[in-house]
C-alpha positions as CSV (number, residue, x, y, z in Angstrom):
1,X,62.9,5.3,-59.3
2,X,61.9,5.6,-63.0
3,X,59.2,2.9,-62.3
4,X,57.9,4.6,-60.1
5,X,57.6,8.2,-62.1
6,X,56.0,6.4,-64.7
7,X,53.1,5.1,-62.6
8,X,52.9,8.5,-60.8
9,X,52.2,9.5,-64.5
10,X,50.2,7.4,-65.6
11,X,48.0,7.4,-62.6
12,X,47.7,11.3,-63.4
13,X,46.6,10.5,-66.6
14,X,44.2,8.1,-65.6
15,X,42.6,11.0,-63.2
16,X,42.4,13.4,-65.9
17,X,40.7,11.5,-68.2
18,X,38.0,11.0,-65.3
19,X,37.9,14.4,-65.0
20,X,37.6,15.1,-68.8
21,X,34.6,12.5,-68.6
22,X,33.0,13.8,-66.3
23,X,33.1,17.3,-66.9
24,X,31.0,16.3,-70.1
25,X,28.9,14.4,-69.1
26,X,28.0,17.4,-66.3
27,X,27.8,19.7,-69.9
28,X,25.2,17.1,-71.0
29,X,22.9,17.2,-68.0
30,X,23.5,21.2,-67.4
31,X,22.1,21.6,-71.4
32,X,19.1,18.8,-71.0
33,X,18.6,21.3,-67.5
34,X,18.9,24.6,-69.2
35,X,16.2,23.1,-72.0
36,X,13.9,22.1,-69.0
37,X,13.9,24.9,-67.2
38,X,13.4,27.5,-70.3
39,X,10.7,25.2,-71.7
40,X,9.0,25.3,-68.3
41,X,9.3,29.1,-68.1
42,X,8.2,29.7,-71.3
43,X,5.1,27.1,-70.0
44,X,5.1,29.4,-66.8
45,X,4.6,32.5,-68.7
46,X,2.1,31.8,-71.5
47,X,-0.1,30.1,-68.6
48,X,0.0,33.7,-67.1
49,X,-1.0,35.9,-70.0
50,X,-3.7,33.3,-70.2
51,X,-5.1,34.0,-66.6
52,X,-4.4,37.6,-67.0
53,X,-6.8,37.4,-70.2
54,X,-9.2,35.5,-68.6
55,X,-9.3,38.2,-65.5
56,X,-9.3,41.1,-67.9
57,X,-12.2,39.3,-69.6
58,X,-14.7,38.3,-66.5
59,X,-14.0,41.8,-64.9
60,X,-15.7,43.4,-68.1
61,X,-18.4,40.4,-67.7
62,X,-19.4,41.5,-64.9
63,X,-19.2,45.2,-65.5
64,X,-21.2,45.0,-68.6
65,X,-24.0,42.3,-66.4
66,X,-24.0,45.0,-63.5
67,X,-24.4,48.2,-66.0
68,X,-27.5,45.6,-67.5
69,X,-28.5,45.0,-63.8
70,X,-28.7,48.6,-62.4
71,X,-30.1,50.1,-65.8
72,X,-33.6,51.8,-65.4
73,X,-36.1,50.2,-68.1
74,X,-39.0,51.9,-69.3
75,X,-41.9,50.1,-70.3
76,X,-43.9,51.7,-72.9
């Protein structure tokens, strides 16, 4: 009977200690993830303001060419 108690126990022990593992080496992965995924929205983000800047910029382009266009010259 004690025999067997013993083994119950150390079989728990055995599964804890997988459980322990394994629960850090799922922090290690979720950390590399979280790193990944703010790097890439950082990426994301920047790669945005630079379209947005690039918009802003050909829209006033092609104001200023059109005001050029449409403007009445006057030869003297």
């Amino acid at each position: 009977h004690h025999n067997k108690l013993e083994e119950l126990v150390a079989e728990l022990s055995a599964s804890l200690s997988n459980i322990k593992h394994e629960q850090e080496f799922m922090e290690v992965r979720e950390r590399i993830h979280r790193a990944i995924n703010e790097n890439t929205n950082s990426r994301v983000v920047m790669w945005s303001c630079f379209e947005a800047f690039i918009l802003l910029a050909m829209a006033l382009g092609q104001v200023y060419y059109l005001k050029r266009f449409f403007e009445v010259r006057r030869v003297v």
